[in-house]
C-alpha positions as CSV (number, residue, x, y, z in Angstrom):
1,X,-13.7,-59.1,0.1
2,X,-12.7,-55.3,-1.0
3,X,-15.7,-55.4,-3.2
4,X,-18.3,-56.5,-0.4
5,X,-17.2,-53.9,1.7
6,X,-17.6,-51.4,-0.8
7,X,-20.6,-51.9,-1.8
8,X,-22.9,-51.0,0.9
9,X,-21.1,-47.5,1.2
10,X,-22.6,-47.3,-3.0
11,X,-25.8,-48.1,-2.3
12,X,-26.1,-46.1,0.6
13,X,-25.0,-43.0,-2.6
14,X,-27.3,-44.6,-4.9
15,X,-30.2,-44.4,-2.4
16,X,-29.1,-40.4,-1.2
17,X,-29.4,-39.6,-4.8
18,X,-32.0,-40.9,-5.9
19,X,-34.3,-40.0,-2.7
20,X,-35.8,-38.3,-1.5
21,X,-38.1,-34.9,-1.7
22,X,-36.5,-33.1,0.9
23,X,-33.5,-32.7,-0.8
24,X,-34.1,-33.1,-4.1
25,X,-38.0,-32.3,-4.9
26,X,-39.6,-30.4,-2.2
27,X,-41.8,-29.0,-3.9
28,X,-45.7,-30.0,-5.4
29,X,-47.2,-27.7,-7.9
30,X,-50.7,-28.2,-9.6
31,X,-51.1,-26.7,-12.5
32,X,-54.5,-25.3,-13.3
33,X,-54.2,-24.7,-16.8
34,X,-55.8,-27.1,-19.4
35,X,-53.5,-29.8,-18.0
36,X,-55.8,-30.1,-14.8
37,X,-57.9,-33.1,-14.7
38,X,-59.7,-31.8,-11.4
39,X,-60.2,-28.1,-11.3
40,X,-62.8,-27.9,-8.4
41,X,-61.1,-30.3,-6.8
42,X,-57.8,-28.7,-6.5
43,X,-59.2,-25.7,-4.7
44,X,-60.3,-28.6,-1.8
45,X,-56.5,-29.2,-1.9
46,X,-55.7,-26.1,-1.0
47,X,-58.0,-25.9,1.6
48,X,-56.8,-28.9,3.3
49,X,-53.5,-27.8,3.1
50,X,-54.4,-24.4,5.0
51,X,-56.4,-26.6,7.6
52,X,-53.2,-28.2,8.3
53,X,-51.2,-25.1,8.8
54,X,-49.7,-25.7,5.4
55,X,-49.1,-22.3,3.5
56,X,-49.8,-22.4,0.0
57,X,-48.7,-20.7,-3.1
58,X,-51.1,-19.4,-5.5
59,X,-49.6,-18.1,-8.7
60,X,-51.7,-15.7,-10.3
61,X,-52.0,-16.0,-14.1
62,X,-49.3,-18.7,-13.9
63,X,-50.8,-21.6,-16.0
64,X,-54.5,-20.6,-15.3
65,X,-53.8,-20.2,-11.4
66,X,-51.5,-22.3,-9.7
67,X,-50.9,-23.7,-6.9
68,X,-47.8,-25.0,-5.0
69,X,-46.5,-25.6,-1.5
70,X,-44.0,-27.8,0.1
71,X,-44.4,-31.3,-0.1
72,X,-46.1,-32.4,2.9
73,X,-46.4,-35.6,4.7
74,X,-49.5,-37.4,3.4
75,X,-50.0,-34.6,0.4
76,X,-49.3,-36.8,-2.9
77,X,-51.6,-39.5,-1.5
78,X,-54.2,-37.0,-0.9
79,X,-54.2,-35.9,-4.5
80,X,-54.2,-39.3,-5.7
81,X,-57.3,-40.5,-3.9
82,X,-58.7,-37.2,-4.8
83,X,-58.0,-37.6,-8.7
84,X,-55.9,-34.0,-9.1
85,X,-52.9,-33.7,-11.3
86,X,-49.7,-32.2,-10.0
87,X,-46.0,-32.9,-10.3
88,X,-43.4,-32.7,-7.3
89,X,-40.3,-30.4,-8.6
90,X,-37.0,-29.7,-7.2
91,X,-36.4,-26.0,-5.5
92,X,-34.4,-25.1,-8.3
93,X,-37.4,-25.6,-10.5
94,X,-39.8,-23.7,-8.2
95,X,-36.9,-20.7,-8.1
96,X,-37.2,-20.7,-11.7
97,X,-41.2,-20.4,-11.8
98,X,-40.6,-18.0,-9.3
99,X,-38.6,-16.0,-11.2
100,X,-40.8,-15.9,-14.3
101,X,-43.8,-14.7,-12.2
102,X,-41.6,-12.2,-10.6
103,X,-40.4,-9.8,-14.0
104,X,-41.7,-6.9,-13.9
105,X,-42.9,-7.1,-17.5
106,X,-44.8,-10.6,-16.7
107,X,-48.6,-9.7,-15.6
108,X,-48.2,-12.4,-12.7
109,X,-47.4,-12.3,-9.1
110,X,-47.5,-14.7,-5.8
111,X,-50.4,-14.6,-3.6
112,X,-49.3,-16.4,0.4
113,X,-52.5,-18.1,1.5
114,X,-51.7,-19.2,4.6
115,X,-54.9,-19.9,7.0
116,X,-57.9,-21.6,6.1
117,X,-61.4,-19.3,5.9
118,X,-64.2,-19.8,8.6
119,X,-67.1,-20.3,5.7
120,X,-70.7,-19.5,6.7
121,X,-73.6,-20.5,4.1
122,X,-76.3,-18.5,4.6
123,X,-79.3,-21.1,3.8
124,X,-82.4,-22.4,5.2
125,X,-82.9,-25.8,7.2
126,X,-85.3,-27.0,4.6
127,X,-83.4,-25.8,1.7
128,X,-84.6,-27.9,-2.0
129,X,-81.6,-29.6,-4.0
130,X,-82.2,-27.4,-6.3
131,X,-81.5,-24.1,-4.6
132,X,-78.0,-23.5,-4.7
133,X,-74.6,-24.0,-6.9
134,X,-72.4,-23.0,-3.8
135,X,-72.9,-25.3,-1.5
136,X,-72.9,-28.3,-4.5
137,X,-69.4,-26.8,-5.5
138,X,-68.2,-26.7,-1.8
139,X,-69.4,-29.7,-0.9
140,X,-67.9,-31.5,-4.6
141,X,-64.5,-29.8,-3.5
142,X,-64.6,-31.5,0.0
143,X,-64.5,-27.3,1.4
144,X,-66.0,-27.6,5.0
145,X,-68.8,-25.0,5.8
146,X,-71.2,-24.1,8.2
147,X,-74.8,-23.4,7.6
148,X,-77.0,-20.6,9.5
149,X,-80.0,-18.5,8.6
150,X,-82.0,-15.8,10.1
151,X,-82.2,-17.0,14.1
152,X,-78.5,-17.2,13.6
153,X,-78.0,-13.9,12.1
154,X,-80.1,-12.3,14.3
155,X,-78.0,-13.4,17.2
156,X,-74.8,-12.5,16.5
157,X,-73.3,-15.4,14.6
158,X,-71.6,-13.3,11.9
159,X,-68.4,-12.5,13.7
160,X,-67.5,-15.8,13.9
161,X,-66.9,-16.0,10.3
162,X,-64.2,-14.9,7.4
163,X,-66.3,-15.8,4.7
164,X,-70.2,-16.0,4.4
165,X,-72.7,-17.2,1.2
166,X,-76.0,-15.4,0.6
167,X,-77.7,-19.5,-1.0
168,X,-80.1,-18.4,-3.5
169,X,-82.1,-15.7,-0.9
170,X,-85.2,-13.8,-1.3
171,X,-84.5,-10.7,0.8
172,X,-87.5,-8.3,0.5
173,X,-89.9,-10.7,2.4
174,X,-91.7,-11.8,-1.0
175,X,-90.6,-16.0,-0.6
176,X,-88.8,-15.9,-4.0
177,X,-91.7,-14.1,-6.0
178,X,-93.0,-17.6,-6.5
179,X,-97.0,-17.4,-5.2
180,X,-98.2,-17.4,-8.4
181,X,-96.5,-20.8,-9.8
182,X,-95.6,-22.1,-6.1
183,X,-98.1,-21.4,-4.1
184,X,-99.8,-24.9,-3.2
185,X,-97.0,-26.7,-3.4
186,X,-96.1,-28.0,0.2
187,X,-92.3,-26.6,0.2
188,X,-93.3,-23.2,-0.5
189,X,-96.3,-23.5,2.3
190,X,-93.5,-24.7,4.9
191,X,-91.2,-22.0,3.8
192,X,-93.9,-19.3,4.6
193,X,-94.4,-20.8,8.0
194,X,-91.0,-21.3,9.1
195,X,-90.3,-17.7,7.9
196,X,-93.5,-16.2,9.8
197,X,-92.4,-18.2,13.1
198,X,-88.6,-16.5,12.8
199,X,-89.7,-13.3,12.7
200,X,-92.3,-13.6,15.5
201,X,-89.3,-15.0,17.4
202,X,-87.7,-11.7,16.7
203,X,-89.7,-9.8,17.6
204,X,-91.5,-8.8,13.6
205,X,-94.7,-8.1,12.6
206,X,-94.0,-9.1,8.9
207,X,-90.5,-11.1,7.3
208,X,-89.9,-8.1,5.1
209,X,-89.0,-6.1,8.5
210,X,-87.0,-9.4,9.8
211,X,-85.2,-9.6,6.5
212,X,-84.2,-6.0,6.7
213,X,-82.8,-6.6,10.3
214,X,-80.8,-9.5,8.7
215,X,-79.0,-7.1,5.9
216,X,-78.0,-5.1,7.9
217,X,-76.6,-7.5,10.4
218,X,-74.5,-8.3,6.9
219,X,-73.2,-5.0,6.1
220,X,-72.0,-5.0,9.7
221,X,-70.3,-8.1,8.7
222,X,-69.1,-6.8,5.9
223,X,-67.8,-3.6,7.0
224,X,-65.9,-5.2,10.1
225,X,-64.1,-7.3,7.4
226,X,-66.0,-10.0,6.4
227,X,-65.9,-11.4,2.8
228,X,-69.5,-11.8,1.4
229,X,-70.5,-13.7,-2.3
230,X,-73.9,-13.7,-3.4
231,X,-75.6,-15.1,-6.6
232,X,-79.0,-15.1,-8.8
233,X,-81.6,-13.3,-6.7
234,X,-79.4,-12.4,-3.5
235,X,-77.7,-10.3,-5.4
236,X,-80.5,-7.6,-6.1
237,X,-82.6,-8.9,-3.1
238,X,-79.9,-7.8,-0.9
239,X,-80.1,-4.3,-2.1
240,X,-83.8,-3.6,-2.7
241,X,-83.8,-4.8,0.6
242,X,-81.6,-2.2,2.3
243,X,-83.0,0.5,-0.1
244,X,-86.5,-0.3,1.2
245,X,-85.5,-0.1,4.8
246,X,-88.4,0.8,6.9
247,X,-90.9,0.9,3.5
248,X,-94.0,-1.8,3.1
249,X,-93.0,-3.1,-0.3
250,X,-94.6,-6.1,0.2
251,X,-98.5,-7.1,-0.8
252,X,-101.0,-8.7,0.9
253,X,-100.9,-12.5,-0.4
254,X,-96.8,-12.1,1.5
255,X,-97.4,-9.9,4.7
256,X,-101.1,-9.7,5.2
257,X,-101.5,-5.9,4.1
258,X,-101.6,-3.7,0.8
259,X,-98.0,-2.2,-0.2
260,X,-97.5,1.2,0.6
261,X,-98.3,2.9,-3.1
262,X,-95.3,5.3,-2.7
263,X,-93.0,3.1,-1.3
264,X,-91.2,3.1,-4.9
265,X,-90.3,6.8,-4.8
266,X,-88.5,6.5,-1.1
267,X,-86.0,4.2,-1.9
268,X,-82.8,5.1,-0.3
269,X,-79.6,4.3,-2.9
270,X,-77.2,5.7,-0.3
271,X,-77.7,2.0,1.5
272,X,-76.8,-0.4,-1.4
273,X,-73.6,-2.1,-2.2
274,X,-74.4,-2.3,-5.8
275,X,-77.4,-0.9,-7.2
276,X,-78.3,2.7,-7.8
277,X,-81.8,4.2,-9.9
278,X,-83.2,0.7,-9.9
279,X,-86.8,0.4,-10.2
280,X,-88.8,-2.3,-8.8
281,X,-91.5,-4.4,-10.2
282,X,-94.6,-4.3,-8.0
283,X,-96.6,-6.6,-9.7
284,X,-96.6,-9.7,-7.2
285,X,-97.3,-12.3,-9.5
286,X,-94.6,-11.3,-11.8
287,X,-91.3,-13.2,-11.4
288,X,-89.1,-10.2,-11.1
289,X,-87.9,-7.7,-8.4
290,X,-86.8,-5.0,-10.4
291,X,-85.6,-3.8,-13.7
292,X,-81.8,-4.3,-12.5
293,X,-82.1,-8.1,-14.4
294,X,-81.6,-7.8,-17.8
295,X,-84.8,-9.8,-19.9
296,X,-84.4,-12.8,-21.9
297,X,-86.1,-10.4,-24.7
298,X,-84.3,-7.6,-24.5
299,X,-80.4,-9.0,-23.5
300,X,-80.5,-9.9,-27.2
301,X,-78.9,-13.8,-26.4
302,X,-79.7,-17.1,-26.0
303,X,-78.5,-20.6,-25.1
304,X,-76.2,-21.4,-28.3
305,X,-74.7,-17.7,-27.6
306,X,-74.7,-16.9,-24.3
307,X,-71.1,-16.1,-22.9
308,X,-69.1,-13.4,-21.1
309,X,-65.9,-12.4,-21.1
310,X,-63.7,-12.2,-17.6
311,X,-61.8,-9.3,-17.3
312,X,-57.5,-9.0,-17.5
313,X,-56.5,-7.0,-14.4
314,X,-52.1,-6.3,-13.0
315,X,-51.7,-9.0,-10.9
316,X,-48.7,-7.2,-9.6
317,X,-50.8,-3.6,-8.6
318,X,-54.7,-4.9,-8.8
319,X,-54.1,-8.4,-6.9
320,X,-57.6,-8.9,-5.4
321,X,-59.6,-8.7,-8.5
322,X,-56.8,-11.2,-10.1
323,X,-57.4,-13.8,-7.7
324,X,-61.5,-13.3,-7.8
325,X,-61.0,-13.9,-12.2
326,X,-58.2,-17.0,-12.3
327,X,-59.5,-19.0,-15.0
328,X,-58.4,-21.6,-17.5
329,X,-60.7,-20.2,-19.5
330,X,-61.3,-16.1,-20.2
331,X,-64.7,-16.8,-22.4
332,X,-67.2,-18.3,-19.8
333,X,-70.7,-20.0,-20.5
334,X,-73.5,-17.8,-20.1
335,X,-76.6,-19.3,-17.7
336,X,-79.7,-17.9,-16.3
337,X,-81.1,-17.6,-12.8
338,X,-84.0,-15.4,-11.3
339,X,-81.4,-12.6,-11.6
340,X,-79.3,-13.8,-14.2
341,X,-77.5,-10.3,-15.9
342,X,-77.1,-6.9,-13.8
343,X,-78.1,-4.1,-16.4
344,X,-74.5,-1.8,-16.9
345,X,-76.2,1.7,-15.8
346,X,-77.7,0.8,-12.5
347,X,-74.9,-0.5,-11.5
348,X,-72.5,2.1,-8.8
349,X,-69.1,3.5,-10.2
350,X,-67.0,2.2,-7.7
351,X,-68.0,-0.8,-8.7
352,X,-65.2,-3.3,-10.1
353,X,-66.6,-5.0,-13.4
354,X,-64.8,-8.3,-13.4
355,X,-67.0,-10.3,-16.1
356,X,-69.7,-8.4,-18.7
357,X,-71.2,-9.0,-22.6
358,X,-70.2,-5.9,-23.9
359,X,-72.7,-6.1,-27.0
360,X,-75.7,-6.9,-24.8
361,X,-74.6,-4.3,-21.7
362,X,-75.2,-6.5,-18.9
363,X,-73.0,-7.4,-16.3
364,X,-72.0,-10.9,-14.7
365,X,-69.4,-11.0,-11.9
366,X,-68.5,-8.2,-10.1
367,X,-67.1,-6.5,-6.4
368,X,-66.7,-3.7,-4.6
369,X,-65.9,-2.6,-1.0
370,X,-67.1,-1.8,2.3
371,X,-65.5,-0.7,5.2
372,X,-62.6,-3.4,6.1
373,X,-64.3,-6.2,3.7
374,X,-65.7,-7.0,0.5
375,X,-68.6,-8.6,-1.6
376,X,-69.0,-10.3,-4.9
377,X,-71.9,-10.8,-7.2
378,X,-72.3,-12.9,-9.5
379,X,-75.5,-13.3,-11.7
380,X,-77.1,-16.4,-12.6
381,X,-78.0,-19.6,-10.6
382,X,-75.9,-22.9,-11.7
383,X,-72.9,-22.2,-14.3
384,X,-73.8,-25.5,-15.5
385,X,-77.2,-25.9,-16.0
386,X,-78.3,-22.9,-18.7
387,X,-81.4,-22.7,-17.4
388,X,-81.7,-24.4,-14.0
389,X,-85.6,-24.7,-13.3
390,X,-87.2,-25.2,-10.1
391,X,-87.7,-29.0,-8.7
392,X,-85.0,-30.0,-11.1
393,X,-82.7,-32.4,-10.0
394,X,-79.4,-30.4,-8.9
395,X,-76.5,-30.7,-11.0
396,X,-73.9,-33.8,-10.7
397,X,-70.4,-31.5,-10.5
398,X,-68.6,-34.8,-11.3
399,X,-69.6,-34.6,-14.7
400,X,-68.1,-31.2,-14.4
401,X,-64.8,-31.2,-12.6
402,X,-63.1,-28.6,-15.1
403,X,-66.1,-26.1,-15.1
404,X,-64.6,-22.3,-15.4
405,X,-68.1,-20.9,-14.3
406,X,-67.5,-23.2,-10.9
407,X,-64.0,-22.1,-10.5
408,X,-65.0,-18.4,-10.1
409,X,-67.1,-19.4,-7.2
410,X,-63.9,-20.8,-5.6
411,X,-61.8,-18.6,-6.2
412,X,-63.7,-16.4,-3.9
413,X,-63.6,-19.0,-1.3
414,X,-59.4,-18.8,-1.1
415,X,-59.5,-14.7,-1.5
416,X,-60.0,-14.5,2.6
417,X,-56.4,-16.6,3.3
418,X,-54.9,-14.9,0.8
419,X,-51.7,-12.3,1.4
420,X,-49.2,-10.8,-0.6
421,X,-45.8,-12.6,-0.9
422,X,-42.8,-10.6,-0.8
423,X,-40.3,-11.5,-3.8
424,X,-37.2,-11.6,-3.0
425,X,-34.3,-9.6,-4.5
């Protein structure tokens, strides 16, 4: 009889013990090292997380980027359906991981994101599958966004938003350079139309004028605190663009009317986030903008060889750049775009170099400031497709859920809810 009474009370200890997470293993960390099986994924993690006013931890250059956060209701099933590895650890073995990334003589540190980005793509309505990596990414890592273009620009959208993509974007008003390959195709005839009638809206004799309007509506953005990432051709769009401010750069076969001759000589550098000295091409049937893209000829590297190397910066005294570069990898892939490689001496010197080939002096990834925000570049068009033609079918990312040319992308997309843990002492 003694014994039936007892036992209850032991199971009851037995159960306590053995239970559950809150007391025991309250915490979940996912490793982003080589031990990930989803890397993209886990950013959409995160993100979710933040949507659901969970804070999350991300440990910079802790296992390739890690995150963690408490274990919260529905969170383990959420990585399960969603394929990403993780573990669920006690608070003793989260203070221990804790107190690795916090010695002074460790080049890691704790980054608090703790509210989910408002993320504006920047993209047109009739956009071709094969047009931009970003939204393939976001959409792969299950990252809500938004998409606008220049109607929305122009009216004042931008404000509304922590985060906004520049999708692969023509900005000088020249519909991608491509009238010479393009020009009886049907997308590119609707393109020209839809552009023409948006800038009439507006108010614009030509789209080069309306385009103009719309970078600078940007660098308002940007200055006012807004986060801005741009790759392949609206990188050095954006900035011939805004050089060319008030200049006809544009022939007739684009806007109707010759290019002003002298219009090369009166760029304005002063304007540009990136790009000082450039020159452009004028030749409107040549698929290039300017001489800031390095040339397949002269970068000196192909296909079997083409890689950059991501830069090491403090994660304890230089923290944005170390979240814009967490990496399982520090060697990444090359691949081309319309702008693929920014050539080293045009670029500005308060530039931050975050990815370059040294031996062929052209830069990749980099970012700089502006006011109470910041931009990233990031040259080339899909980091896994080498040389991503147009009308191609766009890359399937779920043959490529560990991609370290993706994950840069990412990162950029968690940089706006990040902010600095305190350690404690």
């Amino acid at each position: 009889m003694a014994l039936k009474r007892i036992l209850p009370f032991f199971l009851l200890i037995a159960c306590w013990l053995s239970g559950p997470a809150a007391a025991w293993a309250n915490h979940v960390f996912i490793p982003m090292d080589q031990g990930q099986k989803e890397h993209l994924k886990a950013y959409g993690i995160a993100y979710w997380l933040l949507a659901r006013q969970v804070e999350v931890d991300w440990l910079l250059n802790y296992r390739g980027g890690s995150f963690a956060c408490d274990n919260a209701q529905g969170l383990e099933n959420e990585l399960a359906v969603r394929g990403i590895s993780y573990q669920v650890i006690s608070e003793a073995q989260y203070g221990s991981i804790l107190a690795e990334i916090a010695d002074p003589n460790a080049n890691m540190d704790v980054m608090k994101l703790e509210k989910a980005p408002k993320i504006a793509v920047y993209t047109p309505k009739g956009k071709q599958p094969w047009d931009d990596a970003v939204t393939l990414v976001l959409t792969y890592a299950e990252i809500p966004y938004t998409e606008i273009y220049d109607d929305d620009v122009l009216n004042g959208v931008l404000p509304k938003y922590d985060w906004l993509h520049l999708h692969h974007e023509d900005f000088t008003g020249q519909y991608g350079k491509f009238f010479a390959s393009y020009r009886n195709r049907p997308w590119y005839q609707q393109q020209q139309r839809d552009a023409e009638a948006a800038a009439k809206r507006h108010g614009f004799a030509k789209v080069s004028q309306m385009k103009g309007a719309v970078v600078t509506k940007m660098q308002e953005f940007i200055a006012g605190g807004g986060f801005q990432f741009a790759m392949c051709s609206a990188t050095d769009t954006y900035d011939i663009a805004l050089a060319s401010l008030g200049l006809d750069m544009v022939e007739s076969m684009y806007d109707g009317d010759p290019a002003d001759p002298t219009a090369a000589s009166k760029l304005n550098f002063n304007r540009t986030l990136a790009f000082k000295d450039f020159q452009v091409v004028r030749d409107p049937y040549q698929y290039e903008y300017s001489n800031i893209d390095m040339q397949p000829g002269e970068r000196g590297v192909y296909e079997d060889n083409d890689y950059f190397q991501l830069f090491t910066f403090s994660a304890k005294y230089d923290p944005v750049p170390t979240m814009l570069t967490q990496d399982h990898e520090k060697t990444i892939k090359g691949f081309m775009g319309q702008t693929t490689a920014f050539r080293k001496q045009l670029i500005k010197s308060d530039v931050v170099v975050m990815g370059d080939n040294k031996a062929s002096g052209e830069v990749r990834y980099m970012h700089g400031t502006l006011g109470k925000g910041t931009w990233t570049f990031y040259g080339g068009h899909d980091p896994e497709d080498y040389q991503h033609l147009v009308e191609e079918e766009p890359t399937d990312l779920a043959l490529h859920p560990n991609s370290p040319g993706y994950r840069l992308i990412l990162n950029n997309i968690l940089f706006p809810a990040a902010k600095k843990k305190k350690q404690k002492t």
